[in-house]
GUTI-548355 format. One record per residue: residue number from 1; x, y, z of N, C-alpha, C in turn. Coordinates in Angstrom, 1 decimal. Example, Ala and Ser with C-alpha at 12.3 -4.5 7.8 and 13.67 -1.06 7.14 Angstrom:
GUTI-548355
R;1;13.2;-5.7;7.8;12.3;-4.5;7.8;13.2;-3.3;7.8
R;2;12.8;-2.2;7.1;13.7;-1.1;7.1;12.9;0.0;7.9
This chain:
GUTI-548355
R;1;0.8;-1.2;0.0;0.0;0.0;0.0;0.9;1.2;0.0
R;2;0.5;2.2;-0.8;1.5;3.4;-1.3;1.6;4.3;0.3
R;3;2.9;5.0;0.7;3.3;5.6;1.6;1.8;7.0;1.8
R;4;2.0;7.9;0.8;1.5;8.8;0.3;0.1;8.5;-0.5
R;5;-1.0;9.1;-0.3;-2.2;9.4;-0.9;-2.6;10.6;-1.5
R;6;-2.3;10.9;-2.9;-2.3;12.5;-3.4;-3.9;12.3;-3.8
R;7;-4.6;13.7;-3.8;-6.0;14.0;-4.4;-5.9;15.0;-5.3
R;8;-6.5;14.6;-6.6;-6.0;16.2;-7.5;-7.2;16.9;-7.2
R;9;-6.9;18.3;-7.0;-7.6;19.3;-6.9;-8.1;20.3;-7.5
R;10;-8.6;21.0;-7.9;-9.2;21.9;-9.1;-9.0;23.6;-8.0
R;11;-8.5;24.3;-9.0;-8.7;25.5;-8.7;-9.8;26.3;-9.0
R;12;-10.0;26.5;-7.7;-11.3;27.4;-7.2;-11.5;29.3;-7.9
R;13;-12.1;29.8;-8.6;-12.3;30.8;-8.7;-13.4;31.7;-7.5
R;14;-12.6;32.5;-6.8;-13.3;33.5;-5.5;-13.6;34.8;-5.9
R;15;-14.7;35.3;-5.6;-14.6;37.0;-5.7;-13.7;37.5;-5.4
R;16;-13.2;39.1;-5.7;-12.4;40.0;-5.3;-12.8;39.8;-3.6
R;17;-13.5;40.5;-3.8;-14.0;40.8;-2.0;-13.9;39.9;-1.4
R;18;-13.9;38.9;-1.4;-13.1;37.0;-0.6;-12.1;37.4;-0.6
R;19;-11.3;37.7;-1.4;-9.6;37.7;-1.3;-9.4;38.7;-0.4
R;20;-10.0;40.1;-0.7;-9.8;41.0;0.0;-9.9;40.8;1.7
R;21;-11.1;39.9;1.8;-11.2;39.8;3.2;-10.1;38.8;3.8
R;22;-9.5;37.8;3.0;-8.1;37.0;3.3;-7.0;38.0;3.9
R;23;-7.2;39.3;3.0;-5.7;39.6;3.3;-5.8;40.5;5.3
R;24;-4.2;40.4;5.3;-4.3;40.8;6.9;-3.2;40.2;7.5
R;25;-2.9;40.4;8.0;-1.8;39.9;9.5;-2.1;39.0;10.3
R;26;-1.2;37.6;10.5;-2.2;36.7;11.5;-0.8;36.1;12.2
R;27;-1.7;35.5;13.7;-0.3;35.5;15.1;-0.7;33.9;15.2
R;28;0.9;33.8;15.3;0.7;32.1;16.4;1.6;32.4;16.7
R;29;0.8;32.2;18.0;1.4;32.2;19.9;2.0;30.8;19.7
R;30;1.8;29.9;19.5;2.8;28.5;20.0;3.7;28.7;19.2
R;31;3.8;29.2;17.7;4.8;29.2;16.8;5.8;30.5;17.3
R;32;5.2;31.8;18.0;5.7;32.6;18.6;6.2;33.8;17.1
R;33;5.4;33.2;15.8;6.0;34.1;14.7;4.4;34.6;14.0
R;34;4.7;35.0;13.0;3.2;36.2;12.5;3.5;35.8;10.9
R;35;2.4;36.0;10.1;2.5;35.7;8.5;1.6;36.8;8.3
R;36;1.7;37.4;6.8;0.7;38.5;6.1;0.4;37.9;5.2
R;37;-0.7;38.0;4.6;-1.2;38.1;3.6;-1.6;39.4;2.8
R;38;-0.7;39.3;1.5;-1.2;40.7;1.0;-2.2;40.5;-0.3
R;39;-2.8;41.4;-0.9;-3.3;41.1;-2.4;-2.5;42.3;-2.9
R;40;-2.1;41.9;-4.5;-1.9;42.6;-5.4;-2.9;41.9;-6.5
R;41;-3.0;43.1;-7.1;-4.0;42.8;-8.1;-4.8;41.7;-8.2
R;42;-5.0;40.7;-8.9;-6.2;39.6;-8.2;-5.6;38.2;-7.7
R;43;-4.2;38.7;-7.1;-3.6;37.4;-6.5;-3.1;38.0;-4.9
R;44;-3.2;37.0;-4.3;-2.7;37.0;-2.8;-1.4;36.2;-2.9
R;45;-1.0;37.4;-1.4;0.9;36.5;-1.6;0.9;36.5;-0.1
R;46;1.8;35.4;0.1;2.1;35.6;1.7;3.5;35.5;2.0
R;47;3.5;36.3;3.5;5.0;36.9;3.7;5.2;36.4;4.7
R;48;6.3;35.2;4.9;6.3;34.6;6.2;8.2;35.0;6.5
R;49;8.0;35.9;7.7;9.6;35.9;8.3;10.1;37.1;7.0
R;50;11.3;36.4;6.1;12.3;36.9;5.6;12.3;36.8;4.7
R;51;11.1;35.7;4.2;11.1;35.0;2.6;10.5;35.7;1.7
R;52;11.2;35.7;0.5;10.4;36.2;-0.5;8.6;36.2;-0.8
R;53;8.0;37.2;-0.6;6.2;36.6;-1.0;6.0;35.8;-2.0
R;54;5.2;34.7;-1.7;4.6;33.7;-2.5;3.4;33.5;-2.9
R;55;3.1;33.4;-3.8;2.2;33.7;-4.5;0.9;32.2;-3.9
R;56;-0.1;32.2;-3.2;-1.3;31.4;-2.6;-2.2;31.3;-4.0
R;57;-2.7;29.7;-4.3;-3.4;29.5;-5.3;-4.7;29.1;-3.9
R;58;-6.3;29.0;-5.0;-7.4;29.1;-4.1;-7.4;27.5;-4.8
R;59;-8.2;26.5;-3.7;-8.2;25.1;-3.8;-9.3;24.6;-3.2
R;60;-9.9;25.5;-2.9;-10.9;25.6;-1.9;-11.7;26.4;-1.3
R;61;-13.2;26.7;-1.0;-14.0;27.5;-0.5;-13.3;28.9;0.5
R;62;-12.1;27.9;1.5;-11.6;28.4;2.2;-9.9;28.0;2.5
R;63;-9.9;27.9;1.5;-8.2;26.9;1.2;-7.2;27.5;0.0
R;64;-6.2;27.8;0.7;-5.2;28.3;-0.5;-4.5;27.2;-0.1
R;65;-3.5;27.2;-1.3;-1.9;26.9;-1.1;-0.7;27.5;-1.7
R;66;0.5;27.4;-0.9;1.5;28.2;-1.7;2.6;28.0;-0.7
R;67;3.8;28.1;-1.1;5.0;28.3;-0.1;4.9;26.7;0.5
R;68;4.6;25.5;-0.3;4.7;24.4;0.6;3.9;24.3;1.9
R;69;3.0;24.9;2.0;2.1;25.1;2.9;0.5;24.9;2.6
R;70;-0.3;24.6;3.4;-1.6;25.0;3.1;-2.3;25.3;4.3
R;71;-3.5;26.6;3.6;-3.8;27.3;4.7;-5.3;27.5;4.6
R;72;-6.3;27.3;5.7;-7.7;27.5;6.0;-8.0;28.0;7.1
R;73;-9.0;29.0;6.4;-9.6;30.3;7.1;-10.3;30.1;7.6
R;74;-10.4;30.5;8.9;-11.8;30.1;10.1;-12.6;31.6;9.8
R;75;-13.9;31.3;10.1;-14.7;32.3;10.2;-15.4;32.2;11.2
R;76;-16.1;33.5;11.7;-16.6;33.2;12.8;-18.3;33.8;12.2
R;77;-19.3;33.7;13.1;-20.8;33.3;12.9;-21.2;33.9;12.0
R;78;-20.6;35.1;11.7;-20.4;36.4;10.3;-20.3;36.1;9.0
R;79;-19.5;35.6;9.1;-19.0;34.7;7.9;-17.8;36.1;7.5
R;80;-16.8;36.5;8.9;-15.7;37.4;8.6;-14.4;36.3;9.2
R;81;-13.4;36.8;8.4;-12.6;35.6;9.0;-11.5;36.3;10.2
R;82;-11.2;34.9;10.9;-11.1;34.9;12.5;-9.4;34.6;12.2
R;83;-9.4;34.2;11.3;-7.7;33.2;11.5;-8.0;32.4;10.5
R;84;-6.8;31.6;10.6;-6.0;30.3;9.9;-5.8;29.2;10.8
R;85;-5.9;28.0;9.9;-4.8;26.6;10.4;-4.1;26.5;8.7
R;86;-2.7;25.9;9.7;-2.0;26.0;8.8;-1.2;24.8;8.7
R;87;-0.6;23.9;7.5;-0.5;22.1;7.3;0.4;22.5;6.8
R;88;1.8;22.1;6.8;2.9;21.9;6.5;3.8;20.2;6.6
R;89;3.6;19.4;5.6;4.3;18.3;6.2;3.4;17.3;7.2
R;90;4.0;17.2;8.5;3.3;16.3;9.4;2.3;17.5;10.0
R;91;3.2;18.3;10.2;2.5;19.7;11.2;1.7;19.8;10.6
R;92;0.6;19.4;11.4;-0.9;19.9;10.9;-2.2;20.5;12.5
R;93;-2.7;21.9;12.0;-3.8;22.4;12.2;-3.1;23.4;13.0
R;94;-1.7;24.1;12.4;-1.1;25.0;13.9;-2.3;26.4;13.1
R;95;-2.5;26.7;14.6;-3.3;28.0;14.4;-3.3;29.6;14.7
R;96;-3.4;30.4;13.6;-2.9;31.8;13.7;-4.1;32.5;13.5
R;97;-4.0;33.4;14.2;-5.2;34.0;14.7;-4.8;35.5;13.9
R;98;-6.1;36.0;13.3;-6.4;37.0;12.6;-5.6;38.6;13.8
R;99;-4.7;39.4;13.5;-4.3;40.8;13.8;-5.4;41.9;14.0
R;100;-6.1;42.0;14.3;-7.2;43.3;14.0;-8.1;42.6;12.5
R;101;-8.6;43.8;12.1;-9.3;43.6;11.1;-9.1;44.2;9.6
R;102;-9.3;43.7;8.6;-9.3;44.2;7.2;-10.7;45.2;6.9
R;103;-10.3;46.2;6.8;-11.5;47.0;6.2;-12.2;47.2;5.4
């Protein structure tokens, strides 16, 4: 039985204003470090630490990926988003919590 189980995925097309509400500043306290998300033009990039921004593809209602990472947006009863968890490798569901708010 194979190590690995891949699923192909289809890229998601999102409104402007979904992305827009993505972008923002988010904290994890256990990780003790912060990530941004920014938009330019109708792509989101994320800035983690020192590294160059990488460009996040949509894979899901509430799911990007990019930078070897993948990342889903909590919302809260609003349907405004609260944070992330974030899957890297084994590490899975570390969670970063939304900075203030996007306007």
């Amino acid at each position: 039985e194979p190590e690995n189980t891949y699923e192909r995925v289809q890229v998601v097309m999102i409104p402007q204003q979904t992305m827009a509400a993505r972008a923002g500043t988010y904290s994890s306290d256990e990780l003790g470090t912060t990530l941004t998300i920014t938009q330019r033009d109708s792509v989101l990039e994320l800035r983690l630490r020192n590294e160059p921004p990488a460009m996040l593809r949509t894979v899901g209602a509430n799911e990007m990926v990019g930078a070897g990472l993948s990342l889903e947006f909590t919302r809260d009863a609003s349907g405004a988003v609260t944070g992330l968890l974030m899957n890297q490798g084994r590490a899975r569901g570390l969670r970063f919590e939304r900075v203030g708010r996007a306007r």
